[in-house]
C-alpha positions as CSV (number, residue, x, y, z in Angstrom):
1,X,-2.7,-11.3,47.0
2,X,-1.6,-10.2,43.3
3,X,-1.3,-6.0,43.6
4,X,-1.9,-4.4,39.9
5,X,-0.2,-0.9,39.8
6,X,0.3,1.1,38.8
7,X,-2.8,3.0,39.2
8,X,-4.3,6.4,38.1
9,X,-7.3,8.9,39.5
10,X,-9.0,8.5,36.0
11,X,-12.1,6.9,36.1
12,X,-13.2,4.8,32.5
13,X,-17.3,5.3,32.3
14,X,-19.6,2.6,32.0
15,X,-22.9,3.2,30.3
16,X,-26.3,1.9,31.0
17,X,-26.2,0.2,28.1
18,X,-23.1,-1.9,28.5
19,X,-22.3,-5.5,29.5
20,X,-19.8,-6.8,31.0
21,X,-19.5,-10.4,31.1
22,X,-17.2,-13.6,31.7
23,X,-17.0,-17.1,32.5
24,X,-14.1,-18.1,34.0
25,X,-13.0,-22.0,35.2
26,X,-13.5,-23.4,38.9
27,X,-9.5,-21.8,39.0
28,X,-10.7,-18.5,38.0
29,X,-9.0,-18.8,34.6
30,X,-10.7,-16.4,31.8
31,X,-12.6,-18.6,29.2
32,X,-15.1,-16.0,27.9
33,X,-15.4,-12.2,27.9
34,X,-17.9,-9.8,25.8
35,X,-16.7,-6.8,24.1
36,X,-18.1,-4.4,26.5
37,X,-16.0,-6.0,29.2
38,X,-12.4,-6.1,27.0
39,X,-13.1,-2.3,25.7
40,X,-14.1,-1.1,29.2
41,X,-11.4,-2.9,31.1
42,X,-8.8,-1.5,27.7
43,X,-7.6,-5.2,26.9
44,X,-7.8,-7.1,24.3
45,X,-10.1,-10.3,23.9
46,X,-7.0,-12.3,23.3
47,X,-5.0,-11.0,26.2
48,X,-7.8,-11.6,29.0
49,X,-8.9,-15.0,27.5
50,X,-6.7,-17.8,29.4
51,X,-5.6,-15.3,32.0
52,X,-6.6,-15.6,35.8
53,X,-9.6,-13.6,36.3
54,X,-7.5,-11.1,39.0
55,X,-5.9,-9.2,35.7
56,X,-8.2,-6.9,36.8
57,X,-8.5,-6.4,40.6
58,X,-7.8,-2.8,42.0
59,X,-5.7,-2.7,45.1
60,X,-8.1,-0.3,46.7
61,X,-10.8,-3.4,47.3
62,X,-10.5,-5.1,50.7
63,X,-9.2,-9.1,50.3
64,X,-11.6,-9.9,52.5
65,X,-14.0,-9.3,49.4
66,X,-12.7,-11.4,47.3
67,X,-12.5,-14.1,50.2
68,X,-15.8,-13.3,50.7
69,X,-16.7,-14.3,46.6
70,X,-15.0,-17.4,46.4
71,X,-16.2,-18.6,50.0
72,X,-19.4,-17.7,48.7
73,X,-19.5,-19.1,45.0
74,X,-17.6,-22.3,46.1
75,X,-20.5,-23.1,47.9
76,X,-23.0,-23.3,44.7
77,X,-24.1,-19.6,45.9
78,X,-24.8,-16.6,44.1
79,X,-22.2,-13.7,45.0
80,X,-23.4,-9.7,44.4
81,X,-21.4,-6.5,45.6
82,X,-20.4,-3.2,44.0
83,X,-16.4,-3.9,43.0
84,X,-14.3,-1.2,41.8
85,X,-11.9,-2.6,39.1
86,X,-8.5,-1.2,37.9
87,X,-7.9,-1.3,33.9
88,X,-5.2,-1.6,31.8
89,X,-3.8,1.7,31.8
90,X,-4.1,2.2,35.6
91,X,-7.5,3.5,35.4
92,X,-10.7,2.4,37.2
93,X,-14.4,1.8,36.9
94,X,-16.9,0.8,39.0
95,X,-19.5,-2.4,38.6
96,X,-22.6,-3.8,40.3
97,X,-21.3,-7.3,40.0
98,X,-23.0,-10.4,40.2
99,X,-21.0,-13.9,40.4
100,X,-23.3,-16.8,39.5
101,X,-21.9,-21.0,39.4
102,X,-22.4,-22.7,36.1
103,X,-23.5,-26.0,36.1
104,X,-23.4,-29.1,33.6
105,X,-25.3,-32.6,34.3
106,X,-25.2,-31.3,37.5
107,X,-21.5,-30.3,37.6
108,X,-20.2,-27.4,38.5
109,X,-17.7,-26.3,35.8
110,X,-17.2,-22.8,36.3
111,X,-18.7,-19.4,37.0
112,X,-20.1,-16.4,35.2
113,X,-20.1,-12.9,35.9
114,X,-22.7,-10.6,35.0
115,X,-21.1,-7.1,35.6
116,X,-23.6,-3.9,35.4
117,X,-22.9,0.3,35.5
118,X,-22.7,1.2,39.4
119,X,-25.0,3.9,40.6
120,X,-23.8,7.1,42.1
121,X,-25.0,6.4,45.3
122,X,-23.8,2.6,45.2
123,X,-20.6,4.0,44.4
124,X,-20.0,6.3,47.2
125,X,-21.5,4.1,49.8
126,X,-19.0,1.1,48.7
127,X,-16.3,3.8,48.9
128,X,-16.7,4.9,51.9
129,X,-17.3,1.0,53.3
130,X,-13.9,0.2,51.4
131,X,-12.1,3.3,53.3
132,X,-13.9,2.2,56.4
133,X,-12.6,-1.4,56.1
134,X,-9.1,-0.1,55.3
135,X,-9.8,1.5,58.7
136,X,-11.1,-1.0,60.9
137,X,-11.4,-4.7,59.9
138,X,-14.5,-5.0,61.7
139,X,-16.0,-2.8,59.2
140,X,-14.7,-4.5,56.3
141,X,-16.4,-7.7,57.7
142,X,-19.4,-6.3,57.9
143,X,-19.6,-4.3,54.7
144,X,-18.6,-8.6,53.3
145,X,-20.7,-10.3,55.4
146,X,-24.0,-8.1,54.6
147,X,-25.7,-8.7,58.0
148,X,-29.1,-7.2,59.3
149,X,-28.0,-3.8,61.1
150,X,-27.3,-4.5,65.3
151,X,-30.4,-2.0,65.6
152,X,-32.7,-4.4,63.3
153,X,-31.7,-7.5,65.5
154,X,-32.0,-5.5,68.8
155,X,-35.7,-4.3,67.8
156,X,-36.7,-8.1,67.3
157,X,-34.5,-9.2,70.6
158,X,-36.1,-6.1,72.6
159,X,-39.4,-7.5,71.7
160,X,-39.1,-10.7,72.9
161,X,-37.6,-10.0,75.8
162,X,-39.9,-7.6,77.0
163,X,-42.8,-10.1,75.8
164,X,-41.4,-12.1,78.4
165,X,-40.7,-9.6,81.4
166,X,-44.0,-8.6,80.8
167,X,-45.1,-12.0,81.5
168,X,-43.4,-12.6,84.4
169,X,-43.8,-9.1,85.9
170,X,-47.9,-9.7,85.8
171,X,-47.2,-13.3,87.2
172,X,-45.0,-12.1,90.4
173,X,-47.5,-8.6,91.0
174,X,-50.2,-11.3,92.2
175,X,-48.7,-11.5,95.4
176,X,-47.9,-7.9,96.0
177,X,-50.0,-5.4,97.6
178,X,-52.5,-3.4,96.1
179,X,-50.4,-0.2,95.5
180,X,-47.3,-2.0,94.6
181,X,-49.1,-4.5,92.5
182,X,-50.9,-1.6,90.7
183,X,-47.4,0.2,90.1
184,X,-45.9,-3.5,89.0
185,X,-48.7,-3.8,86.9
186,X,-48.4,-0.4,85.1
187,X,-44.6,-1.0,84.2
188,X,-45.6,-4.6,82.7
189,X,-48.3,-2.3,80.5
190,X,-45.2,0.0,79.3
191,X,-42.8,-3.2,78.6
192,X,-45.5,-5.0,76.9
193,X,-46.6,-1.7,74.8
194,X,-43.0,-1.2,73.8
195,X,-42.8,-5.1,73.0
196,X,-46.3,-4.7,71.1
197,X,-44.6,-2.1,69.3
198,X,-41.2,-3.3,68.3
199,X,-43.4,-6.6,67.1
200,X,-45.4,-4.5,65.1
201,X,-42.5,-2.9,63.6
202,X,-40.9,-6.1,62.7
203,X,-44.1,-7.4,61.1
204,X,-44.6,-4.3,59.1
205,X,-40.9,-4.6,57.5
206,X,-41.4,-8.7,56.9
207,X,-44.8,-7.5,55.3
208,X,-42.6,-4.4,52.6
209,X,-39.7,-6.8,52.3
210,X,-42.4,-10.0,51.1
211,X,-44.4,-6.9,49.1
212,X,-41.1,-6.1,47.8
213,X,-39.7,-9.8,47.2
214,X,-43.3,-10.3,45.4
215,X,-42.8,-7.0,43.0
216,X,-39.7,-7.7,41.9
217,X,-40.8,-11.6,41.2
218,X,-44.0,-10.2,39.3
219,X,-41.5,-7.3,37.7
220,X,-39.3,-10.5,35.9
221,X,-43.0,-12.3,35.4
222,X,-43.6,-9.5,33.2
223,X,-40.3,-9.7,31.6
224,X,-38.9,-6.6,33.2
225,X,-35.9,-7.6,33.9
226,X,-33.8,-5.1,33.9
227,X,-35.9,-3.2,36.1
228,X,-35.9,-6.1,38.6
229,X,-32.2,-5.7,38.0
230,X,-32.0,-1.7,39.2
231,X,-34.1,-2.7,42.6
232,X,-32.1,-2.0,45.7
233,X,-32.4,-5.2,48.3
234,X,-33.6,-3.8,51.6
235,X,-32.3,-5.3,54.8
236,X,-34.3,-8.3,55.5
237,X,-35.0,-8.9,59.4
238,X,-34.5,-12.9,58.3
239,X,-31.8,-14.7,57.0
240,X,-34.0,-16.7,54.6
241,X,-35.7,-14.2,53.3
242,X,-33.1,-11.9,52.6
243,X,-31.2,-14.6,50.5
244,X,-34.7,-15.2,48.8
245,X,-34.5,-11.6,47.8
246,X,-31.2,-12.0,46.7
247,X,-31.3,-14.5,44.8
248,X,-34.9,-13.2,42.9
249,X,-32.2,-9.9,42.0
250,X,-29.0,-12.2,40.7
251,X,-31.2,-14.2,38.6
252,X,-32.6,-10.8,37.6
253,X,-29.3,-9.4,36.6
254,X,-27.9,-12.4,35.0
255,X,-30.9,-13.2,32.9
256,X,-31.0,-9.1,31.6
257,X,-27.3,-9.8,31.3
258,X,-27.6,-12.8,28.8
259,X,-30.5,-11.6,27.4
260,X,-29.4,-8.1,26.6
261,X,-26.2,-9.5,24.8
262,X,-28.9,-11.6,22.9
263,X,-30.8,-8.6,21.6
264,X,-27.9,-6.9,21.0
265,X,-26.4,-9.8,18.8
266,X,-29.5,-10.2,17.2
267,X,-30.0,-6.8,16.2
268,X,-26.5,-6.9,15.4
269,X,-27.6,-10.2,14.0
270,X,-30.2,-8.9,11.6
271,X,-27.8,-6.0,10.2
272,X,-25.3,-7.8,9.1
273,X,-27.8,-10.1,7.5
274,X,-29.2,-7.0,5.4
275,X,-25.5,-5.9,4.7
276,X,-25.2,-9.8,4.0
277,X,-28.0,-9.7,1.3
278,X,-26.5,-6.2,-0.3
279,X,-23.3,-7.5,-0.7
280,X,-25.0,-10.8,-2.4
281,X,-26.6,-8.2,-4.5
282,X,-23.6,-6.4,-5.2
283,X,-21.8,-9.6,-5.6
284,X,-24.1,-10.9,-8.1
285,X,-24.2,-7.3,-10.2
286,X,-20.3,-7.6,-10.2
287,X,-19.8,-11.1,-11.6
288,X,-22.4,-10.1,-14.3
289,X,-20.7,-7.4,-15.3
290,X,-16.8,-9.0,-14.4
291,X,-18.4,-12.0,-16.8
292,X,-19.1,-9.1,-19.8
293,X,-15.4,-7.6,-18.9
294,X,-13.7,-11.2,-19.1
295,X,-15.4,-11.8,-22.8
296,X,-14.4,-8.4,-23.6
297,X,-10.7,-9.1,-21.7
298,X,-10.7,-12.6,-23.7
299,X,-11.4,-10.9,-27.1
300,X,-9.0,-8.6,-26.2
301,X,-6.4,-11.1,-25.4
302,X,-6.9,-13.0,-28.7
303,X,-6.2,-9.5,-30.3
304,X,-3.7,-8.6,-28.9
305,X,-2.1,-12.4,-29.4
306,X,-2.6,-11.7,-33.3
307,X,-0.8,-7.9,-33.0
308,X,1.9,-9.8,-30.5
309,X,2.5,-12.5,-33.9
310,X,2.9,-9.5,-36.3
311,X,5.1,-7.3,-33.9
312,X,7.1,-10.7,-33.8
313,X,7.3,-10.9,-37.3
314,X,8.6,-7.0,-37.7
315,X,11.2,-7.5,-35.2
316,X,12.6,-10.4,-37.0
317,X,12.3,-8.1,-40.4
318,X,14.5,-5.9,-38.4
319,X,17.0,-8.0,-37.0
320,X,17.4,-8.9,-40.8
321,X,17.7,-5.6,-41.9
322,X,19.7,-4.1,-39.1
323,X,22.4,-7.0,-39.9
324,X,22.4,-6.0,-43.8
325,X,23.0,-2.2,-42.7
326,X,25.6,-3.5,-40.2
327,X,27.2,-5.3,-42.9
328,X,27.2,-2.6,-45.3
329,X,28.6,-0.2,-42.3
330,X,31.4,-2.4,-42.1
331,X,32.3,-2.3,-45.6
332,X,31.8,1.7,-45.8
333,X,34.0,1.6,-42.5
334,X,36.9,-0.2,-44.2
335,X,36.6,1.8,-46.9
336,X,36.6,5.1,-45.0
337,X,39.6,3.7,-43.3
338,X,41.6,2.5,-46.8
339,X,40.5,6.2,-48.0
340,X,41.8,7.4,-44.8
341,X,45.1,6.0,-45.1
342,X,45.3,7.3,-48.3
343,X,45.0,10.7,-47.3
344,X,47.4,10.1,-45.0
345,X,49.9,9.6,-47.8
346,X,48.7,12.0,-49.8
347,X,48.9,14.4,-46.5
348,X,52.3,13.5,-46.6
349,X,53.2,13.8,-50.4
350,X,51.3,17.0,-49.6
351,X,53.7,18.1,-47.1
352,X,57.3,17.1,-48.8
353,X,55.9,19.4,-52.6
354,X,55.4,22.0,-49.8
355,X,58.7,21.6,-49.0
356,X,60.2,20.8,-52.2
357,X,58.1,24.0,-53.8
358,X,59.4,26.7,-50.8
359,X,63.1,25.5,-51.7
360,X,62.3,26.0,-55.4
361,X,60.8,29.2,-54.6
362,X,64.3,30.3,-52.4
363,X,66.3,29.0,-55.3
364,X,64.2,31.2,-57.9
365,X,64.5,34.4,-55.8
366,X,68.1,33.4,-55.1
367,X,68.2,33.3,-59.0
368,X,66.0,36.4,-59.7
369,X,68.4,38.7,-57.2
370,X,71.1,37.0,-59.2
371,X,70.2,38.5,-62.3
372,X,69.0,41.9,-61.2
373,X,72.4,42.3,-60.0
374,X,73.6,41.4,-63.3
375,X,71.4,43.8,-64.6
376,X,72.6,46.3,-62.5
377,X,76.2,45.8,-63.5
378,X,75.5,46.0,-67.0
379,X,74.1,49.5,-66.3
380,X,76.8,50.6,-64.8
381,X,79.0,49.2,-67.3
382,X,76.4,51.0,-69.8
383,X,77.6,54.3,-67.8
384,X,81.2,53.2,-67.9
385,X,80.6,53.0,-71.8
386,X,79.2,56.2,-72.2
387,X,82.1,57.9,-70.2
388,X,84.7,55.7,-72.8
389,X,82.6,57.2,-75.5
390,X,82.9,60.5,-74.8
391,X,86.2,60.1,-74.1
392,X,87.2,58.4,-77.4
393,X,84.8,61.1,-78.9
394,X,86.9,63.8,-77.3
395,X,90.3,62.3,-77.9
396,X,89.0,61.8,-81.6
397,X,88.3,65.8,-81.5
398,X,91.7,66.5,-80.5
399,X,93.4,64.3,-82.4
400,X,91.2,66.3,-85.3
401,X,92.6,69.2,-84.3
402,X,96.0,67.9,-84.0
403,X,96.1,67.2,-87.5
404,X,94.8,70.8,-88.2
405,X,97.4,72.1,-86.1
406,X,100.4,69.6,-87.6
407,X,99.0,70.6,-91.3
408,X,99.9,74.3,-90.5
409,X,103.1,73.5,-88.6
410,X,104.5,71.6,-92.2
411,X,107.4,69.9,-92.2
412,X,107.8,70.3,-88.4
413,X,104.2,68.7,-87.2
414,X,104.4,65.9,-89.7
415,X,105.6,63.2,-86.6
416,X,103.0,65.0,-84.5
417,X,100.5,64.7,-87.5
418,X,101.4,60.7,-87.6
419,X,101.1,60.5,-83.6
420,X,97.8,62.3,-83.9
421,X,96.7,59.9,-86.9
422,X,97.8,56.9,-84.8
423,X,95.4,58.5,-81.8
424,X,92.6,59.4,-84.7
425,X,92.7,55.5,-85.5
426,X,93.3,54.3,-82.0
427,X,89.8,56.3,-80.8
428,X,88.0,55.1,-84.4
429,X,88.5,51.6,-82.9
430,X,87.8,52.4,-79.5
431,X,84.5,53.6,-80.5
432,X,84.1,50.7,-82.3
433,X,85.0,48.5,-79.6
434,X,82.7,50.7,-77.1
435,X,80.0,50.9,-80.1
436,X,80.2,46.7,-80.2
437,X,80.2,46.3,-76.3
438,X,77.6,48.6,-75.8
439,X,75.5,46.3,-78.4
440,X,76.4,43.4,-76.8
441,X,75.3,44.8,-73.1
442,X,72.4,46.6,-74.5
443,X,71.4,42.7,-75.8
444,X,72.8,41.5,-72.1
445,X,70.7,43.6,-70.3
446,X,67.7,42.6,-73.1
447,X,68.5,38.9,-72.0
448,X,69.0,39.5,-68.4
449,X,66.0,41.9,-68.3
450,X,63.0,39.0,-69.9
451,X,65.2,36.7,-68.1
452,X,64.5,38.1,-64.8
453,X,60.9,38.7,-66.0
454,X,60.6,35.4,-66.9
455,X,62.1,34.3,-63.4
456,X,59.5,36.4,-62.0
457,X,57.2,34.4,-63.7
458,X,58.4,31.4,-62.3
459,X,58.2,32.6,-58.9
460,X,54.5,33.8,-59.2
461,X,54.1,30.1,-60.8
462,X,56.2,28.6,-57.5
463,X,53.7,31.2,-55.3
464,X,50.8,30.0,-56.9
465,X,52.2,26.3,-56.8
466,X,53.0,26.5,-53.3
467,X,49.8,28.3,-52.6
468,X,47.7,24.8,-54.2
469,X,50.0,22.8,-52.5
470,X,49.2,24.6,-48.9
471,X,45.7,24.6,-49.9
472,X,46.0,21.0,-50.8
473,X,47.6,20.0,-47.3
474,X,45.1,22.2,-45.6
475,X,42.3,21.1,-47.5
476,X,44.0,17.3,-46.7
477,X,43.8,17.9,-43.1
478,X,40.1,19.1,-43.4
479,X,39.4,15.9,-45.1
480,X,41.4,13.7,-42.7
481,X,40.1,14.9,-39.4
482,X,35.9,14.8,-41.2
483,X,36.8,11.6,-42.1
484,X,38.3,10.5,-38.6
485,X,34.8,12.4,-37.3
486,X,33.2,10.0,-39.6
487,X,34.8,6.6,-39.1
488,X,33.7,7.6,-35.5
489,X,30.2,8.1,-36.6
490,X,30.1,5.0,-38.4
491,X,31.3,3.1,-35.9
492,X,29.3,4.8,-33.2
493,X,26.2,4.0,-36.2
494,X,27.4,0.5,-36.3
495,X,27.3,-0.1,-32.6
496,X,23.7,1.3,-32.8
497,X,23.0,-1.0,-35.4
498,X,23.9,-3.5,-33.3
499,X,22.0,-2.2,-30.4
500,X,19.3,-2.1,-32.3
501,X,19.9,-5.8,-33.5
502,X,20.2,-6.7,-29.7
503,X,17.0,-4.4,-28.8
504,X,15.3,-6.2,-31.6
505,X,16.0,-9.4,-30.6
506,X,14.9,-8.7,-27.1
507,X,11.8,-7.5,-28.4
508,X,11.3,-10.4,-30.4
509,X,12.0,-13.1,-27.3
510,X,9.8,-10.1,-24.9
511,X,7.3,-10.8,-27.7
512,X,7.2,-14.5,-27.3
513,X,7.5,-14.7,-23.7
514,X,4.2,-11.7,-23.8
515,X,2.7,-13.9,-25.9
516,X,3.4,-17.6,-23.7
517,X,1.7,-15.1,-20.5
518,X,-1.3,-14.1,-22.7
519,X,-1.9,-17.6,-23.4
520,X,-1.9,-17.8,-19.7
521,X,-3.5,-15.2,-19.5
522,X,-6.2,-16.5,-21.6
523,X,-6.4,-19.8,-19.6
524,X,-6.5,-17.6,-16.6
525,X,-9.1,-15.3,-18.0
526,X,-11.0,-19.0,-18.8
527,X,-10.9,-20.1,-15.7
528,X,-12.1,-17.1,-14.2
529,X,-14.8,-16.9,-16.3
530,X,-15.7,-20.3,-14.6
531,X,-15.1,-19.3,-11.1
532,X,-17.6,-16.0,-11.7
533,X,-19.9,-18.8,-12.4
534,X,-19.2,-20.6,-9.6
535,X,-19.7,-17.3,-7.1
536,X,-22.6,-16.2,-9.3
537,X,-24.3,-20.0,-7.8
538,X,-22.7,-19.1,-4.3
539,X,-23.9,-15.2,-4.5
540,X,-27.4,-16.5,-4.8
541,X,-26.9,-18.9,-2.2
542,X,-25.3,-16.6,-0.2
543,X,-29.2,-14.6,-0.5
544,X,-30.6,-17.5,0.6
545,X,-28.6,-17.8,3.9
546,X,-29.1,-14.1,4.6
547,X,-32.4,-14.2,4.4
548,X,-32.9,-17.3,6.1
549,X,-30.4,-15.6,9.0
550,X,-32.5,-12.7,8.8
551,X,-35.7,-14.6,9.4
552,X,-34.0,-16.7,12.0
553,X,-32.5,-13.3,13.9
554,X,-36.2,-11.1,13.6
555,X,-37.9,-14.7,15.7
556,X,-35.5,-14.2,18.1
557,X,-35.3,-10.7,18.5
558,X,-39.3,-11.2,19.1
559,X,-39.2,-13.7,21.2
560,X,-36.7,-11.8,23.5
561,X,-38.9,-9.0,22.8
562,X,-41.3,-10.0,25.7
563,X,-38.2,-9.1,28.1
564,X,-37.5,-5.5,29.0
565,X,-33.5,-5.5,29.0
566,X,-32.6,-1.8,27.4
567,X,-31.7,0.8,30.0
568,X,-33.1,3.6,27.8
């Protein structure tokens, strides 16, 4: 026997109010299970359906109970015992099952089983039976077998037998004395009493269990089944009419069992029927108003074809223009570059009158230190010249005074007179000489002195030449390196132009491709428009079936009306 484990102490509750149901094959192989049954038993409808039908046996029930079911139900019988099952997580519930053949053409194709919440006191009696058989198989057997109790078929067996002792004790006192017959007779009285009695007793429990057999067949009569379904089945003291009995309470519970899963799905039925018939409605509002928003979407469309034909049209204007300004950057760039080259050279030239002015310049102060030491020797020779000229003056004096001095001598200074004559003459001409130089210095030093000015000129012209030039070169440099800045700027303009060429031309295939999809679009939009149509006709048809389901689900709900089914 197939052992499910592993198995927990959690018990999973079954209401009143569910069903559990399923058909299986002759093999036991699931074909059919309702909800109630997957939910309770935590499987889903796909994973029972197609499985054998011992997915869900709990490894506390006996064997023999399941031996007992399939002897039972392979015989065309009707099968009913309280079964504790295991689910998928381990857990258990309990089920006052009921395990019916199903027949086609007089076939027998399968079975059903019609599975119902337990009762507390069902539950602990088949608990303690299932402990009990675990104990003694004996007890198992007849917890299976269902039997009347030894103490019911005693009563009926006591009875007879002391019918019949009574009998022959009365027959065999005739030929006893009178004290022994009247003893003999007295014990017969007591054994046929007691027989009386147990008789008695036995026809008073035929009489409750036919009273009860007869309630519970008026009870489904009146269409209560699932009271008939809750009546316990007493003991019956004969094998007949106990199987009468229960087979009244299995057609009981499988007719509340069917017919409760028929009000349910007709309720069930009849709601989604309404929700069927709203969402017609809503169905029917939509597609008026999705029609408005496709005429609106369709104008919309056209629109934005026409602004999708002008944007076209722009981007080609731009592609145009963007090549003319890419042109016309090219030519500034080779003309920034031609220029650029040119200050180059002129950077250059530049450079070399830098060089060629700061030797000038040396040469000039070479020149200009020349001169003042020219003037400064003419000054000293000045000084030199004053000294001669003092001296000549001086040596004139003298020889002045030599002539006074010869004059009073006579005869005897004349020589000295003629040497101091000779030395008169010889200082006139120095002094002349001296008198002559000096002019010639004095227009030396004149010459020298606006010559060095002039010289000074010159260098102040040099400085101020060489101050140009450096301002030039710097100035140069300045020009050069804005001009390198932008040639970069052009270029970094002209490869934006050309981006912008490339994004425009992008733009302008992104525009034709946008407007191929609108056209699309508007063929799509078109043929929705059309398919609203065609769901506006099914919306309305889809009304028609509702309320034709709802018609069709409120007859059945009132015929199955008649049958009292709900536990509450």
């Amino acid at each position: 026997m197939k052992e499910n484990l592993p198995i927990t102490n959690q018990e999973n509750e079954v209401r009143p109010g569910d069903v559990l149901i399923s058909r299986t094959d002759r093999k036991g192989r699931i074909t059919y299970c309702s909800p109630d049954f997957a939910r309770i038993s935590e499987f889903e409808v796909e994973e029972m359906v197609g499985k054998a039908h011992n997915l869900i046996r709990h490894p506390d029930v006996p064997p023999a109970i399941f031996a007992d079911l399939w002897e039972t139900i392979q015989q065309g019988k009707t099968w009913n015992n309280i079964v504790k099952n295991r689910a998928k997580s381990g857990n258990f519930y309990w089920v006052d099952a009921t395990v019916s053949p199903v027949y086609q053409k007089g076939v027998m194709v399968g079975f059903v089983s019609v599975r119902k919440a337990a009762s507390e006191s069902q539950r602990r009696y088949a608990a303690r039976l299932y402990s009990a058989y675990w104990k003694s198989e004996r007890a198992g057997k007849r917890l299976l077998k269902g039997p009347m109790s030894l103490l019911r078929k005693s009563m009926i067996v006591a009875g007879l037998i002391f019918a019949a002792i009574t009998l022959f004790i009365f027959a065999a006192a005739a030929g006893l004395e009178s004290h022994l017959r009247w003893i003999a007779q007295g014990f017969a009285g007591v054994l046929g009493l007691a027989g009386v009695s147990l008789m008695l007793a036995f026809s008073l429990r035929l009489k409750r269990e036919i009273e009860a057999s007869t309630d519970r067949l008026q009870t489904i009569l009146s269409g209560g089944l699932f009271d008939a379904s809750e009546a316990r089945t007493l003991a019956c003291c004969c094998a007949e009419m106990q199987q009468s009995t229960f087979t009244g309470r299995s057609l009981a519970i499988n007719q509340w069992g069917l017919l409760y899963q028929i009000q349910k799905n007709t309720e069930s039925w009849e709601k989604l029927s309404g929700e069927l018939n709203h969402t017609a409605d809503l169905v029917s509002e939509w597609t008026t108003e999705q029609a408005s928003a496709t005429e609106e979407s369709s104008a919309a469309i056209t629109e934005l074809d026409s602004s999708m034909e002008k944007i076209s049209e722009f981007a080609h204007r731009q592609t145009r223009d963007m090549e003319q300004v890419s042109e016309n950057l090219n030519a500034l760039r080779t003309s920034m570059e031609q220029s650029y080259l040119n200050l180059q050279n002129l950077s250059g030239e530049a450079s070399e009158a830098q060089k060629v002015v700061s030797d000038g310049t040396s040469r000039v102060q070479e020149t200009t230190d020349s001169m003042e030491s020219i003037a400064r020797s003419a000054r000293e020779i000045q000084s030199i010249i004053q000294i001669i000229t003092s001296i000549s003056e001086r040596v004139n004096l003298l020889s002045l005074n030599a002539s006074i001095e010869s004059a009073r001598a006579g005869e005897m200074g004349r020589g000295f007179a003629v040497v101091a004559e000779e030395i008169s003459r010889l200082a006139e001409q120095t002094a002349g000489s001296v008198k002559e130089i000096s002019g010639h210095l004095e227009k030396t030093a004149a010459r020298v002195q606006s010559g060095t000015e002039q010289v000074k000129g010159l260098v102040d012209l040099f400085h101020g030449i060489r101050g140009s030039v450096d301002k030039m070169d710097s100035m140069s440099t300045d020009v050069l390196s804005e001009m390198d800045q932008g040639n970069r700027q052009v270029q970094e303009i002209a490869g934006a132009g050309d981006e912008v060429s490339r994004f425009a031309g992008d733009i302008s295939r992104s525009v034709q491709e946008q407007r191929i999809g609108a056209r699309e679009l508007s063929r799509s939009v078109s043929g929705i428009a059309d398919r609203e149509e065609e769901l506006s006709r099914q919306a309305e048809a889809l009304k028609v079936f509702a309320s034709r389901a709802a018609s069709g689900a409120g007859t059945v709900h009132h015929l199955t009306g008649y049958f009292s089914v709900d536990p509450e």
